[in-house]
N, C-alpha and C positions, 0 to 999 in steps of 0.2 A: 530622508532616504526611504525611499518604497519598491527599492529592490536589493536583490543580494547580489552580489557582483565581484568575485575573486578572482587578483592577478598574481602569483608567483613571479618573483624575479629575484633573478640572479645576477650582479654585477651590470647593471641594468638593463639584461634582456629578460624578456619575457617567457621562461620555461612551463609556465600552464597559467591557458586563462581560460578560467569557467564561465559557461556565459548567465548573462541577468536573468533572474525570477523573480517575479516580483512576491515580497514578502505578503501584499493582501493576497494574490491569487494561492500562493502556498496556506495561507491560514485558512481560506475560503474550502479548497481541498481537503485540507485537514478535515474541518468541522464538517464536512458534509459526506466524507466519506467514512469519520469515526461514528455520524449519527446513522448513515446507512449497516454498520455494522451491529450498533446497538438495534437497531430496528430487526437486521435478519435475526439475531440472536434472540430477542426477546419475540418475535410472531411470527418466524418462518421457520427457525431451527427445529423447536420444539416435535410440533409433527413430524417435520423430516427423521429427526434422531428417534421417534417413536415407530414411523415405517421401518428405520435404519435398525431398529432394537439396540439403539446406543443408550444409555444414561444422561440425559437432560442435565443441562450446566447446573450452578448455583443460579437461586434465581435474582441475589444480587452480588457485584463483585467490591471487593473492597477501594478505596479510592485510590490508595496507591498503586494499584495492578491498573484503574482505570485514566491515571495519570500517565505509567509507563505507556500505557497501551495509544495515547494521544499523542505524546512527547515522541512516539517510535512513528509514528505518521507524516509527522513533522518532515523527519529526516527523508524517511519515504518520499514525500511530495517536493522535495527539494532536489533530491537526486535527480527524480521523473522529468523535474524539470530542467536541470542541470543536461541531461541524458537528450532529450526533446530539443533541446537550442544549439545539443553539436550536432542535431540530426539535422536542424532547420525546419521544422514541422511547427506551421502555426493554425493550424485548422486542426479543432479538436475531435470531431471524429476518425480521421489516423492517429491521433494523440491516444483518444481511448483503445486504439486497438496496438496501438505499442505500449500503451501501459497492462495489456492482457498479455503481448507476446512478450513480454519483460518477465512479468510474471512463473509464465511458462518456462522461459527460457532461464531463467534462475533459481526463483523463489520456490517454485514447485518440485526442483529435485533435489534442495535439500530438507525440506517438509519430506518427501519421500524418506529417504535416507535415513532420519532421523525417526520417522516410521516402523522404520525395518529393523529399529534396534527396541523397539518397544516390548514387553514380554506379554502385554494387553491381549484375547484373543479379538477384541474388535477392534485393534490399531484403525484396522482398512476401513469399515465403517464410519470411523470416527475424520479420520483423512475426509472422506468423500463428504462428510458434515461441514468439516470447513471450508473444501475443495469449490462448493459454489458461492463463497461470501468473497472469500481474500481474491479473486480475479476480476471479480465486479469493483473491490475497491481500487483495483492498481485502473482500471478506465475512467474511473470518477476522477482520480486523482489527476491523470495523464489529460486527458479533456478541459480539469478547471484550470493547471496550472499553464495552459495556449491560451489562455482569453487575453491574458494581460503582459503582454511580453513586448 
């Protein structure tokens, strides 16, 4: 099996059927959008957060934070893909700009939101720190997981 492929039924019709991802292209996604992340975090954040006059991350994270943090991609790139196959988009440069306006259109207002309750006075700085890593990952994502479908 080298895809994931759920059917709901009920009394044997079919009340949701998700369509196939293939499980390499989701892990491929994964790995190469969780190494894009460690990559902006450890050589592009830095400076930024230092123009930004934010405070600079740890400069290593524990492994079960960096386990959650893989494991939560997972599901990300499954969705992306799940999302992508009701649209019927197999060519991954619309892929990657619906995995940006995904982002937008969801992800980025409650990161907001969840901003707006912080008591930090550089909430906003620090938003705008991660505001250009997390939209680059939802197109890597959206892009890998069209290759193989």
């Amino acid at each position: 099996m080298t895809s994931l492929e759920i059917t709901y039924r009920i009394v044997g019709f079919a009340v949701l059927s998700l369509p196939p991802v293939s499980i390499w292209a989701v892990l491929l996604a994964t790995a190469v959008s969780f190494g894009f992340g460690g990559l902006y975090w450890a050589r592009l954040a830095p400076p930024l957060a230092r123009s930004l006059r934010v405070p600079a991350g740890p400069e290593s994270w524990p492994r079960s934070a960096l386990a959650i943090g893989f494991l939560t991609r997972v599901v990300q790139a499954v969705g992306i893909g799940w999302l992508l196959g009701y649209a019927g988009v197999s060519n991954p440069w619309p892929a990657a700009l619906f995995g940006i306006a995904l982002y937008a259109a969801i992800i980025m207002p409650l990161i907001i939101g969840q901003h707006a309750f912080m008591e930090e006075d550089d909430r906003w700085r620090r938003f705008l720190l991660g505001a250009a890593q997390q939209p680059a990952e939802f197109a890597i994502m959206g892009a890998i997981v069209t290759l193989w479908r």
